[in-house]
KEROKE-826261 format. One record per atom (N, C-alpha, C, O): residue in one letter; x, z, y. Coordinates in steps of 0.02 Angstrom, whole numbers, padded with zeros to 5 digits, always signed. Each point is the difference from the previous one (the first is absolute). Example, Ala and Ser with C-alpha at 12.3 -4.5 7.8 and 13.67 -1.06 7.14 Angstrom:
A+00660+00390-00284 A-00045+00000+00059 A+00045+00000+00060 A+00052+00033-00001 S-00070-00069+00054 S+00042+00003+00059 S-00039+00037+00055 S+00025+00008+00055 
This chain:
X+00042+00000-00061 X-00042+00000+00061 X+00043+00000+00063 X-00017-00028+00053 X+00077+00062-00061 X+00051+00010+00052 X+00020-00074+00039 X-00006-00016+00059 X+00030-00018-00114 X+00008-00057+00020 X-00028-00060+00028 X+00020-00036+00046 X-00085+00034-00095 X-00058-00018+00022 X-00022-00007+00071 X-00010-00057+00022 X-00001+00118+00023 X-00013+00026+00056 X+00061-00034+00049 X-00011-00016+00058 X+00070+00007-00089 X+00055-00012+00025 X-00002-00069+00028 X+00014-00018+00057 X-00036-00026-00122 X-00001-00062+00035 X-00041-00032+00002 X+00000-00061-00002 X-00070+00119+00007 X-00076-00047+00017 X+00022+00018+00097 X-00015-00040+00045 X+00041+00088-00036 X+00022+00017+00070 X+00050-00050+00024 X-00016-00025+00054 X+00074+00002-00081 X+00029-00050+00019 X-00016-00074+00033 X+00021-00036+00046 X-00079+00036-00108 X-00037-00067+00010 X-00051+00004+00046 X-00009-00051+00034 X-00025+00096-00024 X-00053+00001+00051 X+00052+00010+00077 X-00025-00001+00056 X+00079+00007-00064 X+00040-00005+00075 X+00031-00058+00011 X-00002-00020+00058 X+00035-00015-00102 X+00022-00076+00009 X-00044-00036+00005 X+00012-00055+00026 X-00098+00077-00053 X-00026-00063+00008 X-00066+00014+00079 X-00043-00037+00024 X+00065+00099-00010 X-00025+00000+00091 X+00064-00037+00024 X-00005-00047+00040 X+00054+00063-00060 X+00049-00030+00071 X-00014-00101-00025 X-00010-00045+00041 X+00014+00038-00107 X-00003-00064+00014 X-00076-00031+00037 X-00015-00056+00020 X-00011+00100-00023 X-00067-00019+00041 X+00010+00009+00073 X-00031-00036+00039 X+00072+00080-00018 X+00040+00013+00053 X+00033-00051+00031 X-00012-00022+00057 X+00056+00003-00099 X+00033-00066+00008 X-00038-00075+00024 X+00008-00049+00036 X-00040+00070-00069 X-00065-00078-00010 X-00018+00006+00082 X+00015-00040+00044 X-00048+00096-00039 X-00060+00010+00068 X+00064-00034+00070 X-00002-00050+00036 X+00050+00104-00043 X+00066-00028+00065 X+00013-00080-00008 X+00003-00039+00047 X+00005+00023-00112 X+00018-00091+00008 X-00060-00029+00027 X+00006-00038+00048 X-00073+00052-00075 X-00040-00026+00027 X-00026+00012+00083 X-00030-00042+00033 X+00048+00102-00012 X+00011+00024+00073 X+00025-00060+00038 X-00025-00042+00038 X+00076+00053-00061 X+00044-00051+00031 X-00014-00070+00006 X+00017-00028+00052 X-00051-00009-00108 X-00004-00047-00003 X-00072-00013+00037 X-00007-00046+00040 X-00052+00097-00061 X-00053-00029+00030 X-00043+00028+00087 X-00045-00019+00038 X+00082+00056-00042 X-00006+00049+00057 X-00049+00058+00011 X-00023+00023+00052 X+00010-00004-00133 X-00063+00034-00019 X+00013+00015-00043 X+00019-00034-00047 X-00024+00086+00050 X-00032+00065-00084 X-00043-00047-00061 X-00052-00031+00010 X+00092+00037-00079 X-00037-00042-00030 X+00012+00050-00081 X+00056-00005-00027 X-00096+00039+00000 X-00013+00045-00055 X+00039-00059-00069 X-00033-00039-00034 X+00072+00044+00030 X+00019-00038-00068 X-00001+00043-00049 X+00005+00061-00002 X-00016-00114-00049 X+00008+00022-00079 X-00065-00029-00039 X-00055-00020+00018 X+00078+00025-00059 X-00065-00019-00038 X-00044+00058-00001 X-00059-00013+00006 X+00078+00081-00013 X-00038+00051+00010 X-00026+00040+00064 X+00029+00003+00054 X-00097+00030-00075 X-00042+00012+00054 X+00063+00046+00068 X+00019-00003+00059 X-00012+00041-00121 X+00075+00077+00045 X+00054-00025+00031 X+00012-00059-00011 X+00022+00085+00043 X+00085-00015+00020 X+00048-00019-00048 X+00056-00005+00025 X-00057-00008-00093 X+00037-00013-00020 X+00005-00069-00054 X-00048-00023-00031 X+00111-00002+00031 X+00009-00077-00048 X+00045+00019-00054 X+00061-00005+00003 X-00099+00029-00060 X+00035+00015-00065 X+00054-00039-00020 X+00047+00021-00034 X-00055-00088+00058 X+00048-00035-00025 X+00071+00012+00025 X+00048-00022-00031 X-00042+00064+00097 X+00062+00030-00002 X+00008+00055-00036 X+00048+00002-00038 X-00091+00049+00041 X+00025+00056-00060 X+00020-00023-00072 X+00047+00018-00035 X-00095-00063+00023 X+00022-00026-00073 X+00080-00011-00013 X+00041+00032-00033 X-00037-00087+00073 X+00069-00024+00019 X+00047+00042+00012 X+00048-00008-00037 X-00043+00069+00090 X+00040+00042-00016 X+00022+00034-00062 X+00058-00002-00021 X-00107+00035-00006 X-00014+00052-00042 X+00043-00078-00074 X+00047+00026-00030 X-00055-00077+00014 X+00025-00059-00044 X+00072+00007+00018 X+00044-00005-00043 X-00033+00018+00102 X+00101-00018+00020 X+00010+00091-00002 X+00059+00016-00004 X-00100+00033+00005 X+00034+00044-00033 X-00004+00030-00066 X+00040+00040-00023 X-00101-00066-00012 X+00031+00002-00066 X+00055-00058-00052 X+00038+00014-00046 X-00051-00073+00074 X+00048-00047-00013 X+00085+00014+00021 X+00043-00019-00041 X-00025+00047+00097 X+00038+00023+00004 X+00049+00058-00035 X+00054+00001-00029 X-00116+00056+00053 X+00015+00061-00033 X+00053+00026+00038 X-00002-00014+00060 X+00069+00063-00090 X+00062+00034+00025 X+00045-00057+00033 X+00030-00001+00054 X-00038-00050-00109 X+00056-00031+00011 X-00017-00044+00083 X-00031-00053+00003 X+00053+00081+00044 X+00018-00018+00043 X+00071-00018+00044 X+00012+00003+00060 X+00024-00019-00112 X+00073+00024+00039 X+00006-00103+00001 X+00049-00020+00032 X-00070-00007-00046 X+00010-00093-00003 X-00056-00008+00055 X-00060-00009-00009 X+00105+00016+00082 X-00053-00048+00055 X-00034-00054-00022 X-00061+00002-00005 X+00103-00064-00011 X-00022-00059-00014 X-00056+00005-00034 X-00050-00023+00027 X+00043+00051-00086 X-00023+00022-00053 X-00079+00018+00020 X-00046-00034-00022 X+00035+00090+00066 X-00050+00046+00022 X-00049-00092+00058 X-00056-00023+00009 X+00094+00014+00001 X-00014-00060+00074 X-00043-00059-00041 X-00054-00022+00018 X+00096-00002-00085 X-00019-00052-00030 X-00072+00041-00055 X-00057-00023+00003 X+00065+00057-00029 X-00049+00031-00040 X-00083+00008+00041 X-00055-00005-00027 X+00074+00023+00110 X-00057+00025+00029 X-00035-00066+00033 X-00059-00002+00016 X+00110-00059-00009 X-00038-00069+00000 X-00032-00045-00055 X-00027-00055+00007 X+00035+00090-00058 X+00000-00009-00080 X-00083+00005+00018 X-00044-00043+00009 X+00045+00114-00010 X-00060+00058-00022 X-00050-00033+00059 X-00036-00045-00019 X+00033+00067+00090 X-00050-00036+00025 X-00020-00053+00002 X-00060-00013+00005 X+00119-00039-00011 X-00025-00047-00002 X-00039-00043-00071 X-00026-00055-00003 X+00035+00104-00048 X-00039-00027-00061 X-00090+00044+00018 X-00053-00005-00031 X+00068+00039+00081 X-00056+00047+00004 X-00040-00038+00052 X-00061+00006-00008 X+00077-00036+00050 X-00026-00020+00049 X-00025-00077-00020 X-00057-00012+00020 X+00096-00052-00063 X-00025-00034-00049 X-00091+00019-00032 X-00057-00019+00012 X+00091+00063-00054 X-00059+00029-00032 X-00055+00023+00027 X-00054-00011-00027 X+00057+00052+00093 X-00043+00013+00018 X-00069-00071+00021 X-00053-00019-00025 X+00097-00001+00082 X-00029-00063+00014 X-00044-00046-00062 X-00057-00021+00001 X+00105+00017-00048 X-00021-00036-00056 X-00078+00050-00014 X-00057-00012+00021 X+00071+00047-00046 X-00071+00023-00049 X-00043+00024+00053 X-00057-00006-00020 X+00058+00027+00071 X-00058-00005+00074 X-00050-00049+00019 X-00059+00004+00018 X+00127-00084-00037 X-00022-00042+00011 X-00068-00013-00059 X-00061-00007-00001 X+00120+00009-00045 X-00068+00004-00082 X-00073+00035+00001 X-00050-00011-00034 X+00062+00050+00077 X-00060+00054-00007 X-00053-00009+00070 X-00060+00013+00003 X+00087-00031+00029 X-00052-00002+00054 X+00014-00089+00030 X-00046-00014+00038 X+00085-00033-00044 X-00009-00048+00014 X+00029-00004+00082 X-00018-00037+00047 X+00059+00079-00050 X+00012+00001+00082 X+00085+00000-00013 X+00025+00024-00051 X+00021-00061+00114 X+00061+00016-00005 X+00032+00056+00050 X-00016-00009+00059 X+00045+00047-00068 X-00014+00071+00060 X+00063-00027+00057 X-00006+00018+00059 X+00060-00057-00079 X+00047-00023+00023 X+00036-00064-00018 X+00003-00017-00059 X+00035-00032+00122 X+00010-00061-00043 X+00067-00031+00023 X-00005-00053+00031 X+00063+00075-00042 X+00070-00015+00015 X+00036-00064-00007 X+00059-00011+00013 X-00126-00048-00049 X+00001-00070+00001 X+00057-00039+00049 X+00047-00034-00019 X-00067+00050+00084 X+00032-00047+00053 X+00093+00041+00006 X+00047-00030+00025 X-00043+00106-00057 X+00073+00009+00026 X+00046-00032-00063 X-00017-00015-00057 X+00074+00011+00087 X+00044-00022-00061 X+00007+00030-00070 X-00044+00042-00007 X+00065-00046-00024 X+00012+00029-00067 X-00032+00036-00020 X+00018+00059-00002 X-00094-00082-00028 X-00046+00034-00002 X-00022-00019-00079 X+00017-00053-00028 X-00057+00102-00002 X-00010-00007-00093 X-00082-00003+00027 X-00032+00044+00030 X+00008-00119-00056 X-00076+00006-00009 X-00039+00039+00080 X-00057+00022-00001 X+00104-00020+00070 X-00022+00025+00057 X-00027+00074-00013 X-00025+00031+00046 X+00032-00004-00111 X+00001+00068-00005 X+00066+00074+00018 X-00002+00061+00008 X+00054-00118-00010 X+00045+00048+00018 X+00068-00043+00028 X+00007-00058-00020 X+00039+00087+00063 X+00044-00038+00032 X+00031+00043+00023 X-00019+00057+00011 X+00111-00098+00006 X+00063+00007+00021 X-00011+00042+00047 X+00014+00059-00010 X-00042-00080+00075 X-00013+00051+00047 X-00041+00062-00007 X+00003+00043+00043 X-00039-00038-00090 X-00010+00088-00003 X+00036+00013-00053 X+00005+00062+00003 X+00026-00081-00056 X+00046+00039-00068 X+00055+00033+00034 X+00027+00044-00033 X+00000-00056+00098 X+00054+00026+00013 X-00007+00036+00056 X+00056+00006+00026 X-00109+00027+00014 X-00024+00051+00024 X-00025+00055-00066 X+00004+00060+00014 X-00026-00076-00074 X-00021+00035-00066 X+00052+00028-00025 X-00010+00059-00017 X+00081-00089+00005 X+00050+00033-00021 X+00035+00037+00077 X+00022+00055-00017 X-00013-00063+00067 X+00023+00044+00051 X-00042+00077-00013 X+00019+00046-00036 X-00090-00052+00082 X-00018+00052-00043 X-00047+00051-00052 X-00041+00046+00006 X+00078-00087-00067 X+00005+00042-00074 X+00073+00036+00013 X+00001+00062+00002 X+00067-00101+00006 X+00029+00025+00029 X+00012+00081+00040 X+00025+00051-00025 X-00053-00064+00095 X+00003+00055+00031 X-00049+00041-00023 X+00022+00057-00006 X-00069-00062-00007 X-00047+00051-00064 X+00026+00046-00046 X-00016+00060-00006 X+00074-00102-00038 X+00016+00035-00054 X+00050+00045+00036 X-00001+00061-00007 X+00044-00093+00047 X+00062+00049+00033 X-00025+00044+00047 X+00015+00059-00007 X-00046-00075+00049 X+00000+00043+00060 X-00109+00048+00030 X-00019+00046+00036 X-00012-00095-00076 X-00080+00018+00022 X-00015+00049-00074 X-00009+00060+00014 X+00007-00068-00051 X-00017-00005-00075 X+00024+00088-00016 X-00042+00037-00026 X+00122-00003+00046 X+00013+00039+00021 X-00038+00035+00017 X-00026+00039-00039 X+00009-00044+00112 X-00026+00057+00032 X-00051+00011-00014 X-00013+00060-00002 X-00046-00110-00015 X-00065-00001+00006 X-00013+00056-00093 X-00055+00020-00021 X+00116-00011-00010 X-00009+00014-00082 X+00003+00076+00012 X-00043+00038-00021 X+00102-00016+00058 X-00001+00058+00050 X-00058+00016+00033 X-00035+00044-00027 X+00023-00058+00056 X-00054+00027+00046 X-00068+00005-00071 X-00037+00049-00005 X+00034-00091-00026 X-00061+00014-00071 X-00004+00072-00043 X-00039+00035-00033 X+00105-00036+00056 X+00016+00049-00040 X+00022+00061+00019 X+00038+00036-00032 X-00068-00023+00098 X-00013+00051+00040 X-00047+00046-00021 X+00000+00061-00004 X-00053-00117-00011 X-00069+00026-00008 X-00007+00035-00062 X+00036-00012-00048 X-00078+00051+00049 X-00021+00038-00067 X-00027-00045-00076 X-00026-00056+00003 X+00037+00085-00050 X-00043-00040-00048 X-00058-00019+00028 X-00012-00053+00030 X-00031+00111-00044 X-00050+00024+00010 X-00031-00036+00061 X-00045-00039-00016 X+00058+00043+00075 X-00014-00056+00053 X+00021-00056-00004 X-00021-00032+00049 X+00066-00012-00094 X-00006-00058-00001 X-00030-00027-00064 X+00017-00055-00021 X-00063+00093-00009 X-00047-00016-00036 X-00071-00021+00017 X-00040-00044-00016 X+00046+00111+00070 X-00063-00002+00049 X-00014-00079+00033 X-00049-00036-00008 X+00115+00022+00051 X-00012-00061+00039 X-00004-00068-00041 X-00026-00051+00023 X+00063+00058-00101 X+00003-00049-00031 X-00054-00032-00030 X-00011-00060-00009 X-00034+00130-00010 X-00072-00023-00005 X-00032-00008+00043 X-00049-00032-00020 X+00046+00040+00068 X-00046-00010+00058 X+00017-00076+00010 X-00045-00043-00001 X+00125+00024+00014 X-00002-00069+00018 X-00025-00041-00039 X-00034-00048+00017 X+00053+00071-00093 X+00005-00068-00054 X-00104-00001+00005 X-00027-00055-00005 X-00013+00114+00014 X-00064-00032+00002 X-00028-00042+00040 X-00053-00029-00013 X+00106+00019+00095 X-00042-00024+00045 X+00053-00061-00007 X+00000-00028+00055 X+00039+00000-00091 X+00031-00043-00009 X-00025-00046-00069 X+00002-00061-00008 X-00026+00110-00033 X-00058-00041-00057 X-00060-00055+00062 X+00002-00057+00023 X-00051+00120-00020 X-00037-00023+00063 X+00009-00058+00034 X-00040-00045-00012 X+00071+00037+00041 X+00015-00050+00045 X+00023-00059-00026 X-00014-00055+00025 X+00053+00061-00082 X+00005-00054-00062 X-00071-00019-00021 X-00001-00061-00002 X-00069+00089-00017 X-00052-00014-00022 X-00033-00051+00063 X-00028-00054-00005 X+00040+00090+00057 X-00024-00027+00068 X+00001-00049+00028 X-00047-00032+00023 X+00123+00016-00023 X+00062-00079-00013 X-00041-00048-00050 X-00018-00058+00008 X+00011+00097-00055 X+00017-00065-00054 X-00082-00021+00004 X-00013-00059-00011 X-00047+00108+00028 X-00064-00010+00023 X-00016-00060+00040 X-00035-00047-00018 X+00074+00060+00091 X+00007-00071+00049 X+00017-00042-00024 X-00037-00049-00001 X+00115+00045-00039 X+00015-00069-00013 X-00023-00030-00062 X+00023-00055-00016 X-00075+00090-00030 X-00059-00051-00051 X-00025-00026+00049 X+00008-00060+00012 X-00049+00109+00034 X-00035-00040+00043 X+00001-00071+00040 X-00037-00046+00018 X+00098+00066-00017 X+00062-00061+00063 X-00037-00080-00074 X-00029-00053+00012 X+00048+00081-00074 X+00022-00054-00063 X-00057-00023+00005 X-00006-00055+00025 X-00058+00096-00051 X-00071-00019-00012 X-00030-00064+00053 X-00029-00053-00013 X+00046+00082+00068 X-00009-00060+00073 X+00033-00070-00014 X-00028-00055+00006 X+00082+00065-00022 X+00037-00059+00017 X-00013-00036-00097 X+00008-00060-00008 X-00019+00089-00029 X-00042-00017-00064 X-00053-00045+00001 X+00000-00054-00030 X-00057+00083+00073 X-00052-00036-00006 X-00006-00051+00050 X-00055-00024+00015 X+00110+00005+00013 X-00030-00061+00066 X+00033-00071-00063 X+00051+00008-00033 X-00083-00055+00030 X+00007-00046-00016 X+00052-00050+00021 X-00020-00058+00001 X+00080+00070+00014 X+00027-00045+00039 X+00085+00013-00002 X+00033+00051-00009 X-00018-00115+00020 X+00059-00013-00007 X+00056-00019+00042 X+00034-00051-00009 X-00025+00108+00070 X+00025-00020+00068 X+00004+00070+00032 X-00044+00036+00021 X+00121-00026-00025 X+00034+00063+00020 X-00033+00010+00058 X-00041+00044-00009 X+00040-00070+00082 X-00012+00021+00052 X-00085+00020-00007 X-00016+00052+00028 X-00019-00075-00051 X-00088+00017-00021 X+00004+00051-00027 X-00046+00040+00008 X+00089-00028-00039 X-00019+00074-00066 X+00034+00044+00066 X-00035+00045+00021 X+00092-00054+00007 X+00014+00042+00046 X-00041+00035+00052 X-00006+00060+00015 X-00023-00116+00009 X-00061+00005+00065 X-00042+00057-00019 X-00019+00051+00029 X+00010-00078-00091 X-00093+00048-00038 X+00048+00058-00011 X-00009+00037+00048 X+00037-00021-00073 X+00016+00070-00025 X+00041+00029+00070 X+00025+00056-00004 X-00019-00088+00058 X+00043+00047+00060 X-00082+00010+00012 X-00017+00050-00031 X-00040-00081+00066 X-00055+00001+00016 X-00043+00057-00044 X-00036+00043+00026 X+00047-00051-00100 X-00006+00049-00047 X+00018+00090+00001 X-00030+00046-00028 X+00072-00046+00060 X+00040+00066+00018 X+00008+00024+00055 X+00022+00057+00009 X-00046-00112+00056 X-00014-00001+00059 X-00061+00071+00015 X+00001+00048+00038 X-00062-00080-00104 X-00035+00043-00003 X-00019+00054-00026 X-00058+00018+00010 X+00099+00019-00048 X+00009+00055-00058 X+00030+00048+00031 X+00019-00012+00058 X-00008+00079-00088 X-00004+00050+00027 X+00103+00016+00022 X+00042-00044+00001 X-00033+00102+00011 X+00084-00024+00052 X+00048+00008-00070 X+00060-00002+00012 X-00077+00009-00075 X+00033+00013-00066 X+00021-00081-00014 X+00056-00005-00024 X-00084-00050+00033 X-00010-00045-00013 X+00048-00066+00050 X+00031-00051-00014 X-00054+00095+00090 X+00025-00025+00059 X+00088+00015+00012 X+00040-00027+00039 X-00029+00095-00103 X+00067+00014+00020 X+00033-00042-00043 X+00062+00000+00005 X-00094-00043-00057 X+00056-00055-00051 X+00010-00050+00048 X+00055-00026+00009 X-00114+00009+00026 X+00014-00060+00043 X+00055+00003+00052 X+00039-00046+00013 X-00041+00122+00023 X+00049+00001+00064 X+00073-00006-00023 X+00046-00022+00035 X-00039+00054-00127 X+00064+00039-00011 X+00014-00087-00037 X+00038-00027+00039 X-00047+00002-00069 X+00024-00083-00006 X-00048-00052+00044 X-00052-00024-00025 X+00067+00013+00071 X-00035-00066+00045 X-00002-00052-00009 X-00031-00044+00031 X+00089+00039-00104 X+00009-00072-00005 X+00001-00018-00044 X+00023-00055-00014 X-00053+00106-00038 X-00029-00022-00068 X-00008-00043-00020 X-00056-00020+00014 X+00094-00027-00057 X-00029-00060-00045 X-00054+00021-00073 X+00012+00042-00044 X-00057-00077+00049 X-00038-00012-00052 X+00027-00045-00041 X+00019-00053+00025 X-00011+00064-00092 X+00038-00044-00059 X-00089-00029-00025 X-00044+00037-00022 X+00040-00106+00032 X-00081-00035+00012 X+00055-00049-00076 X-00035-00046-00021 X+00099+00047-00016 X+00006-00030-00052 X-00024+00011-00058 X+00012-00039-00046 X-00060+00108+00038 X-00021+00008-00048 X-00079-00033+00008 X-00027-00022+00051 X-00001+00028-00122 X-00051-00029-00012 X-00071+00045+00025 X-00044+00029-00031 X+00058-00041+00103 X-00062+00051+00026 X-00078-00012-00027 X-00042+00040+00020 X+00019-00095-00067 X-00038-00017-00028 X-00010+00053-00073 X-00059+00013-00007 X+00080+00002-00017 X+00021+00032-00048 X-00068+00050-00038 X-00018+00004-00059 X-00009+00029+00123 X-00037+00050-00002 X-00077-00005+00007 X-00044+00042-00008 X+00043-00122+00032 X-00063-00022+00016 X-00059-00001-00048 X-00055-00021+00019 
């Protein structure tokens, strides 16, 4: 349980800051506050995942820089692949599309983010990863049991909540008859335009959602 607590806490902090991360790039870029993630809360699992993968893949052996750098571009970036991939499978939507930058696999993953991924996994393992294991371990058993359950329920939750909207998102773009990305787009932004702000926050947190219209949207008819 000790452990447990240890790095359900880990992960619920790498994956606020990468949500953290997200909100400032998008600051920057759009000039507005924009709730990312696929989930309803502050946080994008897919960085905790990712962390929590380059430190058990790692482990002690940290003494091979190279080593720690290439492993943590390894790990996300087979994670970040995947993710995309089976998202796409499941709801028919692409959440991101790295198509137009150079050296890119299937526009799911590319040169220019694998090597911000290994920088920092990197400083994670050496220098963040540290303190943040310290400071966990400040806390009492006993209170970090307390908070661990408390989070992991409202982190179930919000997973049920998520994955609620985006059937919804599927079902829409399911039943329109048609075969023309920008149409399926229209109806389902118009679609969510009008639904409640659970629904409105997938739209704000990807704006530029592709609908994958290659599958056989006929299927179900």
């Amino acid at each position: 349980m000790e452990q447990f607590t240890h790095y359900f806490l880990l992960f619920i902090i790498y994956s606020f800051l990468g949500w953290l991360l997200e909100v400032v790039c998008k600051l920057f870029e759009l000039k507005r506050f924009v709730n990312r993630g696929f989930l309803i809360g502050p946080i994008c699992p897919i960085y905790g995942y990712g962390v929590l993968g380059i430190l058990f893949l790692i482990g002690p052996n940290t003494k091979d820089f190279l080593s720690v750098f290439l492993k943590s571009i390894l790990i996300c970036s087979i994670l970040e692949y995947f993710t995309s991939y089976f998202m796409e499978k499941l709801f028919h939507a692409r959440w991101w599309d790295y198509s137009k930058r150079k050296y890119n696999i299937n526009g799911r993953i590319c040169l220019e983010t694998m090597i911000p991924f290994g920088i920092m996994g990197t400083t994670i393992v050496y220098f963040i990863n540290p303190l943040f294991s310290k400071l966990i371990n400040l806390i009492s058993l006993n209170t970090r049991i307390i908070i661990t359950i408390c989070l992991l329920l409202i982190y179930i939750v919000d997973n049920i909540l998520s994955f609620n909207v985006m059937n919804k998102i599927k079902d829409e773009i399911k039943k329109h008859n048609v075969d023309n990305t920008e149409i399926i787009k229209k109806r389902v932004s118009n679609w969510l335009e009008n639904n409640n702000l659970l629904y409105r926050h997938i739209k704000n947190a990807y704006p530029k959602f592709k609908i994958n219209i290659r599958k056989n949207l006929n299927r179900n008819k």
